[in-house]
C-alpha positions in Angstrom: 2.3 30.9 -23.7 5.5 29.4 -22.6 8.3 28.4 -25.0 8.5 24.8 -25.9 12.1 23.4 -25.0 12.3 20.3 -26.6 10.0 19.2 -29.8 9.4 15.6 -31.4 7.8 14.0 -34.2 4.7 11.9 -33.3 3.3 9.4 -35.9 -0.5 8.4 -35.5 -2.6 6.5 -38.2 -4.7 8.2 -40.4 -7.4 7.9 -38.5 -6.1 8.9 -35.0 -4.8 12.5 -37.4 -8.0 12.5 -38.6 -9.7 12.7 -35.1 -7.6 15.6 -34.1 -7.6 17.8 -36.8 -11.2 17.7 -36.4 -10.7 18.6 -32.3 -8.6 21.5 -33.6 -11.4 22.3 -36.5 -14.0 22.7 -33.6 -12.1 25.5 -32.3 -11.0 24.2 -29.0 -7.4 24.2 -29.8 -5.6 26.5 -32.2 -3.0 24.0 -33.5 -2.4 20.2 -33.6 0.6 21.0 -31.1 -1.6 22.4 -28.6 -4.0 19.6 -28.3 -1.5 17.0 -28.1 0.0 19.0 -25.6 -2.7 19.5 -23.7 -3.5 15.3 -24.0 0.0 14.8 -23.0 0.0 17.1 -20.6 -3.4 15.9 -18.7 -2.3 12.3 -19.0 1.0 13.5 -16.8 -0.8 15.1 -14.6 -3.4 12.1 -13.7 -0.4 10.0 -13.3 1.3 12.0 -10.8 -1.8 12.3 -8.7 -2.0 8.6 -8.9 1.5 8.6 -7.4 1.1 11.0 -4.8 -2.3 8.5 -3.7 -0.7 6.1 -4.0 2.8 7.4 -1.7 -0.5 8.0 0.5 -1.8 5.0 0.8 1.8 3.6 1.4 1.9 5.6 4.4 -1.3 4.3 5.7 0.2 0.9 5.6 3.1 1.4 7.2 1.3 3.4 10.2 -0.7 0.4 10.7 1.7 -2.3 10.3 3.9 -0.2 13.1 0.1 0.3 14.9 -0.4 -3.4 14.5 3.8 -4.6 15.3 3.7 -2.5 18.6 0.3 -3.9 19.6 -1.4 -0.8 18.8 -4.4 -3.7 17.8 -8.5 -4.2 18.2 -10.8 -6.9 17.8 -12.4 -6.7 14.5 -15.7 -7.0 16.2 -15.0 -3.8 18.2 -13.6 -1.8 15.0 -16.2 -2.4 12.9 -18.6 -1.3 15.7 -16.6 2.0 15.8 -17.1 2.5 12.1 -20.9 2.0 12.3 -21.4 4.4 15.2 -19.1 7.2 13.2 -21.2 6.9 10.0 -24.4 6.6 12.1 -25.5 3.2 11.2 -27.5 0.5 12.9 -25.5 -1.6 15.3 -27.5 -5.1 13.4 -26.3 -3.2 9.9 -24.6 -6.4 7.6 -25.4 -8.8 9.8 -27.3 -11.9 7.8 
């Protein structure tokens, strides 16, 4: 288990304690530390994906504004008509 290097003191209602010394009573955790951790820790995590998707989709953007600024354009008609034939979908498909 790696050594903690900094520690702090985290105040929670009576009920929120409650909840997880029962978590730790079920047996998933040894210590209140560790699930807190392990909340904190999963909670980090799920943000920094979100970051990297979202540095992602930044990208995107920016390839298609350059696509779109140097001409690099289609009709919508004709790109949507790509996009049907690649997932294999009627040509009528959406239309009223």
């Amino acid at each position: 288990m790696p050594t903690p290097t900094g520690q702090m003191t985290v105040t929670l209602t009576r009920e929120l304690e409650q909840f997880v010394r029962d978590k730790v009573r079920e047996g998933a955790f040894a210590t209140t530390s560790e699930y807190i951790r392990d909340l904190v820790r999963t909670r980090y995590l799920a943000e920094k994906e979100r970051e990297a998707r979202l540095r992602t989709l930044d990208a995107a953007l920016a390839e298609g504004i350059a696509d779109a600024e140097a001409g690099r354009v289609m009709p919508v008609g004709e790109a949507f008509a790509r996009i049907r034939a690649e997932l294999g979908l009627d040509e009528d498909a959406g239309k009223p």
